[in-house]
C-alpha positions as CSV (number, residue, x, y, z in Angstrom):
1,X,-259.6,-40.2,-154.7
2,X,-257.0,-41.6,-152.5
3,X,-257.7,-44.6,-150.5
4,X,-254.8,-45.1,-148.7
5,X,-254.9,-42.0,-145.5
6,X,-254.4,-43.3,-142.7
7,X,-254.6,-39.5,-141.0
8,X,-256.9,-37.5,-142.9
9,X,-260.3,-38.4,-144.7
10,X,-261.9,-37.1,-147.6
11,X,-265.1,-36.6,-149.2
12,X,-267.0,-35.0,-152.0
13,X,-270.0,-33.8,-151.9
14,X,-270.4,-32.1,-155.7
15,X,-267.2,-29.3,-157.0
16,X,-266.5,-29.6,-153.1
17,X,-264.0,-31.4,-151.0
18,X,-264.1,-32.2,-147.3
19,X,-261.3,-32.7,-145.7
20,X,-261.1,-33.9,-142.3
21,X,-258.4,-33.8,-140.0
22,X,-258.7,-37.5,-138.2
23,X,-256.8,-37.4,-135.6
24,X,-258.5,-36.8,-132.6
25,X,-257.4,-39.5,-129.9
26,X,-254.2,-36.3,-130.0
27,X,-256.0,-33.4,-130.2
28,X,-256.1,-33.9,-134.2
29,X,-252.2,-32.2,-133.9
30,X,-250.2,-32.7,-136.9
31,X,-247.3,-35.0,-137.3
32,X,-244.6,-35.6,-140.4
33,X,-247.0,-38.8,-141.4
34,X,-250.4,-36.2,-141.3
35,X,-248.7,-33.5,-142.9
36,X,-247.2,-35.4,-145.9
37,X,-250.9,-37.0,-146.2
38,X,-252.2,-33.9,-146.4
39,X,-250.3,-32.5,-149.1
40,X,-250.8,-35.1,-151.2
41,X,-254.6,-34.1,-150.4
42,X,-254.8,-30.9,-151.2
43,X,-252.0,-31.5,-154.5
44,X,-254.7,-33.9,-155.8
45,X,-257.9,-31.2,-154.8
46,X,-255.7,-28.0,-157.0
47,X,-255.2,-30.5,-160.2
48,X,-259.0,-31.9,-160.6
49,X,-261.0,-29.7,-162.7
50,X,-264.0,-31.0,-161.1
51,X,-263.0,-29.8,-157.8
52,X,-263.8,-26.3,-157.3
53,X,-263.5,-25.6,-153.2
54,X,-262.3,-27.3,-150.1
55,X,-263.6,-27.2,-146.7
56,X,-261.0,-28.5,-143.6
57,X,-262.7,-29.6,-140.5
58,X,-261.9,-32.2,-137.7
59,X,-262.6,-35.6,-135.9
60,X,-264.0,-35.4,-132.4
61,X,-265.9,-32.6,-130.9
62,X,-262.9,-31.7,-128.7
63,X,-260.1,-30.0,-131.3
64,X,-260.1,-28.5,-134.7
65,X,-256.1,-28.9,-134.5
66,X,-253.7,-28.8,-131.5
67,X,-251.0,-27.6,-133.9
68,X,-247.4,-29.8,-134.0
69,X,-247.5,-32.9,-132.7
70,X,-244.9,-32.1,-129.7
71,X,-245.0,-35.4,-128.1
72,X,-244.1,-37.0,-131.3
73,X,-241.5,-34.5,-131.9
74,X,-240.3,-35.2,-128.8
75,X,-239.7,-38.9,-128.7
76,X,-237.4,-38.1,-131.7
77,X,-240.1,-38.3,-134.7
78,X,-239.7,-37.3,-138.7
79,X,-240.2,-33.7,-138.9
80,X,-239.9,-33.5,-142.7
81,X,-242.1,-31.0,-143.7
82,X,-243.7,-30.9,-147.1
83,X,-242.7,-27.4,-149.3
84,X,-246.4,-26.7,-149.2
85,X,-246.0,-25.9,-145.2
86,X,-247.9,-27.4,-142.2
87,X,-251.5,-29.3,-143.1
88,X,-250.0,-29.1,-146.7
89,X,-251.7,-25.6,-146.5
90,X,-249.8,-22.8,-144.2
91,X,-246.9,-22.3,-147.6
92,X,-249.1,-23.1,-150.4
93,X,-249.3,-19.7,-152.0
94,X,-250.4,-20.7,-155.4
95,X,-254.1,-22.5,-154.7
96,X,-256.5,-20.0,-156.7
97,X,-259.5,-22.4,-155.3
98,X,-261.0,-21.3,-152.3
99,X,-260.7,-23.3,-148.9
100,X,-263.5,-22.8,-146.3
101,X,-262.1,-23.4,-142.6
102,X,-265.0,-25.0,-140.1
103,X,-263.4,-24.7,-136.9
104,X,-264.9,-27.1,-134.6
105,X,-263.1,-27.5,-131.3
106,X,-259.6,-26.3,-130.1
107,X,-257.1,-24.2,-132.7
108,X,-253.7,-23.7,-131.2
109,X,-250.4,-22.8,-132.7
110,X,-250.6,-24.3,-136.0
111,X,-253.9,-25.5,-135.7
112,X,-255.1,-21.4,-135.7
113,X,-252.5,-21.3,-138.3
114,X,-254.2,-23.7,-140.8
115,X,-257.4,-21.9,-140.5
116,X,-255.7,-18.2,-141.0
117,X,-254.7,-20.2,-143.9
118,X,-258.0,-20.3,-145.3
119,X,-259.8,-18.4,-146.9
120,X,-262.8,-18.2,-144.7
121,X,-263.4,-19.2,-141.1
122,X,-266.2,-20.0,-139.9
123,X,-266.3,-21.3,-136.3
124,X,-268.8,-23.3,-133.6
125,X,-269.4,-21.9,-130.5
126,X,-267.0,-24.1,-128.6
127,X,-263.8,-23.5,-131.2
128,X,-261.1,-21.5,-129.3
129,X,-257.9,-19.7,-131.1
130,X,-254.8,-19.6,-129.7
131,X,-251.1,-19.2,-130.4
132,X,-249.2,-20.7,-127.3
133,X,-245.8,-21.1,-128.9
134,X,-243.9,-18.6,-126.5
135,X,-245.0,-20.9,-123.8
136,X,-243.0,-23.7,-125.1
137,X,-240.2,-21.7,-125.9
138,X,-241.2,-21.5,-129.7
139,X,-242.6,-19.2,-132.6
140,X,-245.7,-19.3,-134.8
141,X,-243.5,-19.9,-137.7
142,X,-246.5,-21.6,-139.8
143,X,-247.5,-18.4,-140.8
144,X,-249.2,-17.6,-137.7
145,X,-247.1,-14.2,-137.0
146,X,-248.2,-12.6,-140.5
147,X,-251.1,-13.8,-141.2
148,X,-253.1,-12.8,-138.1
149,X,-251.4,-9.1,-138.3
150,X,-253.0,-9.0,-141.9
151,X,-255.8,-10.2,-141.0
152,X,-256.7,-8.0,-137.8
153,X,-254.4,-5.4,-138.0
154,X,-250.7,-5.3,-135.8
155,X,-252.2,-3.7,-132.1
156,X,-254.9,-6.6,-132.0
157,X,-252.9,-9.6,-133.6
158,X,-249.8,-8.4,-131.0
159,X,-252.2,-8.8,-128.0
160,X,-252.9,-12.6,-128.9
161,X,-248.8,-13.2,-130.1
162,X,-247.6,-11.4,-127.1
163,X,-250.2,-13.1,-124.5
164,X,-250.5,-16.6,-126.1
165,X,-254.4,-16.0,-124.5
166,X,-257.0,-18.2,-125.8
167,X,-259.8,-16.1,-128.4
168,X,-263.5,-17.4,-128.1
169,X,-265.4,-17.9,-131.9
170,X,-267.2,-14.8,-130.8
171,X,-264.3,-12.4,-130.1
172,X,-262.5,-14.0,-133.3
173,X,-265.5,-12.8,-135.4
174,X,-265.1,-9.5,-133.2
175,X,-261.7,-9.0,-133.6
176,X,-262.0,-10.4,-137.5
177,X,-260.5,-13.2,-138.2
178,X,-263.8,-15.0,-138.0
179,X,-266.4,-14.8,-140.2
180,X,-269.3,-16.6,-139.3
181,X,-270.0,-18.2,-135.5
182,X,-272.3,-21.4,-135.8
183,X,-273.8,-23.7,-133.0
184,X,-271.5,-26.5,-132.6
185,X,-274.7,-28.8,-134.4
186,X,-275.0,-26.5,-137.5
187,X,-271.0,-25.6,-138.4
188,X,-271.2,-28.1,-141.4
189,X,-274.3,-27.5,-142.4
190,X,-272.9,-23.6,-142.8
191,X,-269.6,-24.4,-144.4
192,X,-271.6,-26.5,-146.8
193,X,-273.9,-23.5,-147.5
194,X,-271.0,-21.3,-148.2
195,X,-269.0,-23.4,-149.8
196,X,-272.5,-24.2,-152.2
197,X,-272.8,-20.2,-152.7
198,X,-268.9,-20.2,-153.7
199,X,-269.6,-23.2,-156.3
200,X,-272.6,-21.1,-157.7
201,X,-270.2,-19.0,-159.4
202,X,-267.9,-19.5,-162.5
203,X,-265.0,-21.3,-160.6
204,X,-262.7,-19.2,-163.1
205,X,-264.4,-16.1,-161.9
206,X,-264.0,-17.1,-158.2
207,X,-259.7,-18.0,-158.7
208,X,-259.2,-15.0,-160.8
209,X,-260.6,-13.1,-157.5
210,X,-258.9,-15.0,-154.8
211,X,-256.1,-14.8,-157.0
212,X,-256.1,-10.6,-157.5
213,X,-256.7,-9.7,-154.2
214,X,-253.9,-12.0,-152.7
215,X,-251.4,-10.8,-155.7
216,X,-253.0,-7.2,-154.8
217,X,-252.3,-6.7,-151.3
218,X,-248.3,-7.2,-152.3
219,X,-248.5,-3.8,-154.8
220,X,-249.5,-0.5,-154.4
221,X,-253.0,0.0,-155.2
222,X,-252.2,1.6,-159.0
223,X,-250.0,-1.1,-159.6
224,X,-252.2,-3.7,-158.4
225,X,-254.8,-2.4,-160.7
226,X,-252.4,-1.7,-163.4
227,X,-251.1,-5.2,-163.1
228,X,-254.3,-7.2,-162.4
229,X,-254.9,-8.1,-166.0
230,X,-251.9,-10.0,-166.6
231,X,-252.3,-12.0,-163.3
232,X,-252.4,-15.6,-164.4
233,X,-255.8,-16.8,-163.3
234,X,-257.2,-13.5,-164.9
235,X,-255.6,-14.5,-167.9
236,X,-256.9,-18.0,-167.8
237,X,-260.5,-16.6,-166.8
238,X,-260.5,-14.4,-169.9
239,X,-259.4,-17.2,-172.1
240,X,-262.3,-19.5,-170.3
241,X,-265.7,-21.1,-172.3
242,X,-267.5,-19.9,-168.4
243,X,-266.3,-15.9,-170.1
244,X,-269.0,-16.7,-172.9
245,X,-271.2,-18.7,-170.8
246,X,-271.7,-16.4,-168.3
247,X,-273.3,-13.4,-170.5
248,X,-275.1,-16.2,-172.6
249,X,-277.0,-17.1,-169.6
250,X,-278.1,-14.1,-168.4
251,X,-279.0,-13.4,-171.9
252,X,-280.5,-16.5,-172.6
253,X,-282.2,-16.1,-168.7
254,X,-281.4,-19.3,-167.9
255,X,-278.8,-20.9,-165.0
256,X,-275.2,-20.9,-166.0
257,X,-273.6,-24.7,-167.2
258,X,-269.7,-23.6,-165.4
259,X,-267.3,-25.6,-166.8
260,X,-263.8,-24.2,-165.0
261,X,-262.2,-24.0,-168.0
């Protein structure tokens, strides 16, 4: 584990990571320094086999993420951007392991984009979604602008581009984006319950399926099932010890010993 964040922290509780956006005296909003940080973090959470999923939350009760650090941009600050996007998660494409989003406070412009960057959101009562770029004479270029179309469908997600309005937890989860809507006291104890239900499973099992449905949605649907078996966590799940371990278990009607390899 790295020791030396100054802008993110880390924990592990188990196969899962916590990662905790800490910077909340701005709003937690990402600058060059943050971002860099964080994609070292989530480089280092992809390569350990003991890690299995990832849950990003935030400092403060105020803001999950105010997005890009415009003051700091501003004044004339590093905007080197790592390849794998903003929060070292908005371009990273290739994570088979799941990442749980517990939206605490505040999401605008990237800050909504990091969570639509996960792979589930679940949000407290007070978190509020926004994308406010047009306001500032910007785009949601962090994935933002195809993303929340997937995700909701183009009438809905064009309402919040086109308005920039602010998105309660509850009309989120309406609207879809959302998946679960906790009291501001019980959002990490739910993330940790999902994220525990996740790490239940054969971890191989679990990237073979993030991985096929994200591959999926990019083919027509015989292709996708035509082409799902040569996908390349599917290949490594089929090659896995969990592919015998699974069966053996239920066989043997005892709890499966997942190794993720």
């Amino acid at each position: 584990m790295m020791a030396d964040l100054e802008f993110v922290a880390v924990e592990r509780d188990g196969p899962i990571t916590i990662v905790t956006l800490n910077r909340p005296e701005v709003m937690n909003s990402l600058h060059s320094p943050a971002n860099m940080e964080l994609d070292r973090v989530f480089n280092e959470f992809a390569a350990d086999p003991d890690q299995w999923v990832a849950i990003v939350t935030a400092a403060g009760e105020r803001a999950f993420s105010a997005g890009n650090d415009l003051k700091y941009q501003a004044a004339g600050g590093d905007l080197t951007m790592p390849n794998s996007g903003f929060a070292g998660l908005t371009s990273r494409f290739d994570l088979t392991k799941p990442v749980i989003a517990a939206v605490n406070g505040l999401a605008m412009g990237g800050g909504f984009e990091i969570a639509l960057a996960c792979d589930i959101i679940i949000a407290s009562q007070a978190a509020t979604f926004s994308l406010p770029e047009p306001n500032v004479g910007l785009a949601a270029l962090g994935g933002g602008l195809h993303r929340l179309p997937r995700a909701i469908g183009t009438k809905r997600a064009m309402d919040l581009i086109l308005t920039s309005r602010r998105v309660s937890a509850e009309e989120g989860k309406e609207l879809g984006f959302v998946n679960y809507v906790t009291t501001p006291d019980a959002l990490m104890d739910t993330a940790l319950e999902v994220a525990q239900t996740i790490a239940r499973a054969s971890p191989m099992s679990i990237r073979a399926s993030k991985e096929t449905v994200a591959l999926g949605l990019e083919d027509t649907l015989d292709g996708a099932i035509t082409k799902q078996w040569d996908y390349p966590a599917m290949a490594a799940l089929f090659a896995s010890e969990d592919l015998i371990e699974g069966p053996a278990a239920f066989a043997e009607k005892r709890p499966p010993q997942w190794k993720g390899r």
